[in-house]
C-alpha positions in Angstrom: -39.0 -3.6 1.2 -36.1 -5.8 2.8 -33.3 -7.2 1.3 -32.8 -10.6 1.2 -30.2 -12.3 3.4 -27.4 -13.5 1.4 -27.6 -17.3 2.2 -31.0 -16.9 0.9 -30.5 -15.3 -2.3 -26.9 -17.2 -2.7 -26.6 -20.8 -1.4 -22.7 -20.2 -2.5 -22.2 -16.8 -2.3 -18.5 -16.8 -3.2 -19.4 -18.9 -6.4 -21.8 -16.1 -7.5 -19.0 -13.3 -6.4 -17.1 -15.2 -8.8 -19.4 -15.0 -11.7 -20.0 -11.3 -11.0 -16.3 -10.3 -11.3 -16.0 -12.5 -15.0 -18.9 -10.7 -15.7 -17.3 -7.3 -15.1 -14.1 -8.6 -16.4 -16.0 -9.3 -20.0 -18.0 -6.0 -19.7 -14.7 -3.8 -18.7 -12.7 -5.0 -21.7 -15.5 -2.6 -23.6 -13.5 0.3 -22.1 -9.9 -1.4 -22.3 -10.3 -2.6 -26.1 -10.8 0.7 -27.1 -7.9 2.5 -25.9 -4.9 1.8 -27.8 -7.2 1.6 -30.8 -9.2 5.1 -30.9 -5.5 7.4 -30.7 -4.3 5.8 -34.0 -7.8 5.9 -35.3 -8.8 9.8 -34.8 -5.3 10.8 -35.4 -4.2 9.0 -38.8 -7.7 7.3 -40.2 -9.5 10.4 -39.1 -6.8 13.4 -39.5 -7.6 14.8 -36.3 -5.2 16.7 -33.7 -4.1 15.4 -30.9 -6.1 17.5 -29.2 -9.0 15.8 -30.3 -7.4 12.4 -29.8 -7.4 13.7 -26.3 -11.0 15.2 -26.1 -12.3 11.3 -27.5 -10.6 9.8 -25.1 -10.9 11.7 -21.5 -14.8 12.5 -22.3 -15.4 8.7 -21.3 -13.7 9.4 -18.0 -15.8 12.7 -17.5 -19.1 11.1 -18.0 -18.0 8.6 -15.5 -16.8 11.4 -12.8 -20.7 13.1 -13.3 -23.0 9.7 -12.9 -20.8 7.4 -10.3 -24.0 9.3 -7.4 -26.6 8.4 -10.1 -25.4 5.5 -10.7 -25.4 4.6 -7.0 -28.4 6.5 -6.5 -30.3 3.9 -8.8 -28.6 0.8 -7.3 -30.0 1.9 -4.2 -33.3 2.5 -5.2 -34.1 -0.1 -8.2 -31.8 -2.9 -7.1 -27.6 -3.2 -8.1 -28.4 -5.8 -10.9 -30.7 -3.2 -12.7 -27.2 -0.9 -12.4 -25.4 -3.6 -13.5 -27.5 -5.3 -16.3 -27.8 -1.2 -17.4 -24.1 -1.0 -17.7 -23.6 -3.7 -19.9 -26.8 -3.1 -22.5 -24.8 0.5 -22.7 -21.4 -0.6 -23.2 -22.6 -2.6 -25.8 -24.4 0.2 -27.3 -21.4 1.9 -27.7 -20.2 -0.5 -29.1 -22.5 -0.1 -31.4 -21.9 3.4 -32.4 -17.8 2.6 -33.0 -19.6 0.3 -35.9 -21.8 2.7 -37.4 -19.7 5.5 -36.8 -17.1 3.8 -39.5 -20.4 3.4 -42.5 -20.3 7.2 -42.1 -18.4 9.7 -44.1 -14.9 11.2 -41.9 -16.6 14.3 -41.0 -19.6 12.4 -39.4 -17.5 10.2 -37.6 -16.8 12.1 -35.1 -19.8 13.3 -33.2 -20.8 9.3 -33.5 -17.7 8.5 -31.5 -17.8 11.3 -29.0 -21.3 10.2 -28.5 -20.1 6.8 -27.8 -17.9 7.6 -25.7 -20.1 9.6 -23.5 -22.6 6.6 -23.3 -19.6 3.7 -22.2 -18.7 6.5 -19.2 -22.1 6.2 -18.2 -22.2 2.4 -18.5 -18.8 2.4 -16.8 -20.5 3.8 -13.7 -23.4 1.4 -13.7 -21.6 -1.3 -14.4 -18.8 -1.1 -11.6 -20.9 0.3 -8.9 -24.2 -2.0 -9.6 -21.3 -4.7 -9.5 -19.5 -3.9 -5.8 -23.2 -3.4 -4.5 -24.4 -6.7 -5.6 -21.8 -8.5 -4.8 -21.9 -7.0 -1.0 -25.3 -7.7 -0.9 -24.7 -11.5 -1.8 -22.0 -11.9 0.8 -22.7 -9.3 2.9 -21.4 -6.3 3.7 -19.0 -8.0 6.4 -17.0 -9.1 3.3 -17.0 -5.8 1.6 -13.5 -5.4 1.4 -13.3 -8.7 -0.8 -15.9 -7.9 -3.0 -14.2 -4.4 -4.1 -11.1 -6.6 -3.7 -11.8 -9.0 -6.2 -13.9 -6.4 -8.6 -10.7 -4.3 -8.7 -8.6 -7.3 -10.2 -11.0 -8.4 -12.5 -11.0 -4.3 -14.1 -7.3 -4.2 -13.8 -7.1 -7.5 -15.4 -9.2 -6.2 -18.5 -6.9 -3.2 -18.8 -4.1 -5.2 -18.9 -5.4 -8.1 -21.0 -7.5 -5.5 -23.0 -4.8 -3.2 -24.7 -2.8 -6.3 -26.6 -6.2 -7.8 -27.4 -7.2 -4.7 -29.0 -4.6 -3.9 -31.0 -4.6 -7.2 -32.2 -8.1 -7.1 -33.3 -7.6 -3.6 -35.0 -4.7 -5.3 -36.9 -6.5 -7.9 -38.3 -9.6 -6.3 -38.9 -9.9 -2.8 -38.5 -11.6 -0.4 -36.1 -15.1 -1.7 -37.0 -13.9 -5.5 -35.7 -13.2 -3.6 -32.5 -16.5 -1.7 -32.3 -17.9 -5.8 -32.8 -16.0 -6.8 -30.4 -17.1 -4.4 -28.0 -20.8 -5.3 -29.0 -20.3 -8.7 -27.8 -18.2 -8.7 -24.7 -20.7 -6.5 -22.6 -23.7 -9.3 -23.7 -21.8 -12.2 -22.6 -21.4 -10.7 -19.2 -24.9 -10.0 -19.3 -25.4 -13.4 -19.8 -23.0 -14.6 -17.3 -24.9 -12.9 -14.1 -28.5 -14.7 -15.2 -27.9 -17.2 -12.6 -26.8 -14.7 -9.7 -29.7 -14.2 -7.3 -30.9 -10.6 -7.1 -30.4 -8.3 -4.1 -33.6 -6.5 -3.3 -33.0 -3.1 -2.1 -33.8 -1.7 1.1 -36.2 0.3 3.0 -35.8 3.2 5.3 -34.8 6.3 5.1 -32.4 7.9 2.1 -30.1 10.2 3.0 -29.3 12.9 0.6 -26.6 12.6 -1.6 -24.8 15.8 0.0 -25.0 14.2 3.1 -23.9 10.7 1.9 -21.0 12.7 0.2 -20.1 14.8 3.8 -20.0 11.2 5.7 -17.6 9.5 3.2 -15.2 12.5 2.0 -12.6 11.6 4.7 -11.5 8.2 3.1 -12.6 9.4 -0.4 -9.5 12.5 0.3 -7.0 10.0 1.1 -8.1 7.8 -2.0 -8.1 10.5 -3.9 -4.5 11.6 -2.6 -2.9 7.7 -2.8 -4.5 7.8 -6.9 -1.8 10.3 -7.7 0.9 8.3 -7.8 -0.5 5.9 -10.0 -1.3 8.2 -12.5 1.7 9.4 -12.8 3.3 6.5 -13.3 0.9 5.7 -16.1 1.3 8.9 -17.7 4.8 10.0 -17.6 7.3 6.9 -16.7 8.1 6.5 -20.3 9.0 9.7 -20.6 11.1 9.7 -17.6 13.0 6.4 -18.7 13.3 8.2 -22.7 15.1 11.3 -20.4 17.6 9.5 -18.9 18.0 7.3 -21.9 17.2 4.6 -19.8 16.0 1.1 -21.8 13.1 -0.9 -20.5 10.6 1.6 -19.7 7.8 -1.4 -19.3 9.1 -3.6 -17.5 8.5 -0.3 -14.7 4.9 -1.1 -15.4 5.0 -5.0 -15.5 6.7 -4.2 -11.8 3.4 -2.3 -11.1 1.5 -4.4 -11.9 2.5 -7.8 -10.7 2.9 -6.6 -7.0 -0.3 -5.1 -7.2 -1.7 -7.5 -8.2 -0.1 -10.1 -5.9 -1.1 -8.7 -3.2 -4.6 -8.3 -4.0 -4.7 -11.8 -4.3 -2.4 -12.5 -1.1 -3.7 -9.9 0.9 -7.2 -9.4 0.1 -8.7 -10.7 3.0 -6.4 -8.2 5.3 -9.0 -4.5 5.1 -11.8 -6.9 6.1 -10.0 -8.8 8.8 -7.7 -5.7 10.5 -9.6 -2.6 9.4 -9.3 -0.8 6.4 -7.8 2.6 8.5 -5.2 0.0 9.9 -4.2 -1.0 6.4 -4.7 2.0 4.5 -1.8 3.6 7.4 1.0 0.8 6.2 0.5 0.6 2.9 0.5 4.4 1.8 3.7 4.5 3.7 4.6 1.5 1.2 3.6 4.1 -1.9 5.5 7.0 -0.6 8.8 5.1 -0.5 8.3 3.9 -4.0 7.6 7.4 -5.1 10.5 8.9 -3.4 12.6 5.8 -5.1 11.6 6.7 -8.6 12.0 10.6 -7.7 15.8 9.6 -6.6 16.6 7.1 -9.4 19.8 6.9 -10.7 19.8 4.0 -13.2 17.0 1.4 -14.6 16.6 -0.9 -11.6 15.8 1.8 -9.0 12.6 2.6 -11.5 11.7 -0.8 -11.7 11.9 -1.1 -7.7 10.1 2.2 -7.1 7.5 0.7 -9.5 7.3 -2.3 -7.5 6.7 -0.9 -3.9 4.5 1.9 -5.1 1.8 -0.8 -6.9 2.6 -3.0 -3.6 1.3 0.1 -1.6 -1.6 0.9 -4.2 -2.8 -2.3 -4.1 -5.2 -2.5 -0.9 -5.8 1.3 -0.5 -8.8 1.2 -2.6 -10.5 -1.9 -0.9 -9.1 -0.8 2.3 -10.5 2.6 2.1 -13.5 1.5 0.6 -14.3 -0.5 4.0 -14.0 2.6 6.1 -16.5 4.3 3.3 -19.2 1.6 3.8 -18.8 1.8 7.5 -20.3 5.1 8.0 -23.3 4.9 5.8 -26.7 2.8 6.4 -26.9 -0.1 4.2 -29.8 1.0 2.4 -27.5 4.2 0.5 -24.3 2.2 0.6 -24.2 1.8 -3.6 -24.6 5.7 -3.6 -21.4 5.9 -1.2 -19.3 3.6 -3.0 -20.5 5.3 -6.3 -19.2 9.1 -4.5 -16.1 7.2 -3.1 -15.1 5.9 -6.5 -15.4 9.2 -8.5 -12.8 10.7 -5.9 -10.2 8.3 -8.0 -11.5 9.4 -11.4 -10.8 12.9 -10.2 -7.0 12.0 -9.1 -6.8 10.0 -12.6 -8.6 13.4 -14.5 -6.2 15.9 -12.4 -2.8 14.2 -12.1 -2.0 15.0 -16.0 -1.8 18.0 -16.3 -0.2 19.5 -13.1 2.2 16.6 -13.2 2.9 17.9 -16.6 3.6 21.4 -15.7 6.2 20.4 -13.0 7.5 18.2 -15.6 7.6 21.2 -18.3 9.4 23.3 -15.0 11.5 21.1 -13.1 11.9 17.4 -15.0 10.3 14.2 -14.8 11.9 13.4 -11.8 9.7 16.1 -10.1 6.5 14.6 -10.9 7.1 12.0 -8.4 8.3 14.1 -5.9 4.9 16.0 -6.1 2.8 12.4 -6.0 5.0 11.3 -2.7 4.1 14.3 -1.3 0.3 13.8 -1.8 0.8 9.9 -0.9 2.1 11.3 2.4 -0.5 13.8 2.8 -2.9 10.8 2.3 -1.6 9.1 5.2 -2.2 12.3 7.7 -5.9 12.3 6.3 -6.3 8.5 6.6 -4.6 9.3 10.4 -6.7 11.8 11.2 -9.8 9.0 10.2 -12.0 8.4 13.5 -13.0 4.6 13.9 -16.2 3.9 12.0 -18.5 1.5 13.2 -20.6 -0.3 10.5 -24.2 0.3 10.2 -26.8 -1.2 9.6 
């Protein structure tokens, strides 16, 4: 079977991009609603340990880390809306189990959550790799670096619109008005890509997912490298500000996030248009000046800059990378690469804590963003070392 070209299955492809990323936008606030929410619901509803709270959280993000190759796999092989359309009918059935899990009595709740939680990470994967392969496939894979572009802001803006939301909703009506909500968000993307053509998959020969893996790991190392220093900025940069009795602790991450967003939305167009390699090189050298900046700072303002340049450097790599990822890959097993690429962050994102935690336990806060400059640095040799790929076909 042959795919379709995209101005045949998308007489405006960009329109359809743009329904795909609202789509995923809707579907992702299944896992952003959530997050605020479940801590204060396992630990003082539930009377678990924080141990627990931790265990119900991160065993979304491990089921993610084990089916981003299946979930490329099927995108591949069954077509990315299947992947996608699979990721939403999952998200909302964990949705489902946050509502059931409150009929139950406490010591049921539990295993219905865990469960839950295990089914979103898998609808996580579908969800956002069906997403970057269908939207490639509509605009082709010339544009690749704008479709995981523009997929990254719509999940970043469901994070960031998705933790207020949900503690609002748990306000007014409890965890089980969250679990609805996440019912309902996942359908209505759903609904939103009925009018996006499908891609068909192609023909030809599959390669293995080892060797898939082997062609991709050198941009997938120096993504994987460059994801440190946003986790630890995520993790510990309240704590750092509460150390030095500094005030204003998010405002660092209102910093963050504006300039990486901005230039997402300024720059977007730069991994397809220079090269992601040639990107990637100039904006981890942006990161690792932020990093050493908030590793140095000696009052509030040098946090909030070191904020600022390390989400302006973050902001492309992923895209940026990405493009060099597709590049050396056939077309018919790019979903399954970009599937492998993105579980490279969710291992940075899964890892960070808790060495950054030991340094910070040994040496201070300021330590932990001496250690993610130094892997932001040690990004850029990998990413140097990167021979030119030429796309295939």
């Amino acid at each position: 079977m042959t795919a379709t070209p995209p101005s045949a299955t998308a007489p405006h492809p960009e329109r359809a991009l743009l329904r795909l990323c609202v789509a995923i936008f809707l579907g992702y606030l299944t896992v952003a609603l959530p997050l605020p929410v479940l801590p204060l619901h396992v630990r003082q509803t539930l009377g678990y340990s924080d141990f627990i709270v931790g265990v119900t959280i991160g065993v979304q993000f491990v089921a993610t880390i084990f089916t981003r190759g299946y979930a490329g796999q099927l995108a591949d092989t069954t077509g990315a809306r299947r992947a996608m359309r699979g990721g939403c009918w999952l998200a909302a059935v964990a949705g489902v189990g946050y509502v059931v899990s409150t009929w139950l009595p406490h010591d049921g709740q539990l295993p219905v959550l865990i469960l839950s939680r295990l089914l979103l990470g898998v609808g996580e994967s579908l969800l956002v790799t069906g997403m970057m392969a269908w939207g490639i496939g509509t605009i082709g894979a010339a544009h690749s670096g704008k479709v995981i572009t523009w997929t990254g802001v719509a999940i970043f803006g469901a994070l960031a619109a998705g933790a207020p939301l949900g503690l609002a909703i748990h306000e007014y009506g409890g965890f089980v008005w969250v679990g609805a909500a996440t019912i309902v968000l996942p359908l209505a993307g759903l609904a939103l890509t009925l009018g996006v053509a499908p891609v068909a998959p192609l023909g030809g020969h599959r390669l293995p997912f080892r060797t898939v893996l082997a062609k991709i790991a050198p941009p997938s190392f120096g993504l994987m490298l460059q994801g440190v220093g946003i986790a630890s900025i995520n993790a510990f940069i309240t704590l750092y500000f509460a150390a030095r009795g500094w005030r204003g602790a998010g405002w660092t991450l209102t910093c963050f996030g504006v300039t990486f967003v901005g230039m997402r939305l300024l720059f977007g167009h730069l991994p397809d248009k220079l090269g992601g390699r040639r990107v990637a090189l100039i904006l981890m050298l942006i990161e690792t000046a932020g990093l050493l900046v908030l590793w140095q700072a000696q009052a509030p303002w040098m946090g909030f800059l070191g904020a600022a340049l390390t989400g302006a450097g973050c902001s492309l790599l992923y895209p940026s990378l990405g493009v060099e990822a597709v590049r050396r890959v056939p077309a018919q097993v790019r979903a399954t690469a970009l599937g492998a690429y993105a579980a490279f962050q969710d291992v940075a994102y899964a890892v960070t804590g808790p060495i950054a935690g030991l340094l910070a336990m040994r040496f201070g806060y300021p330590s932990v963003y001496l250690f993610a400059a130094i892997a932001a640095l040690a990004g850029w040799i990998v990413v140097f070392r990167l021979r030119p790929a030429a796309a295939m076909s």
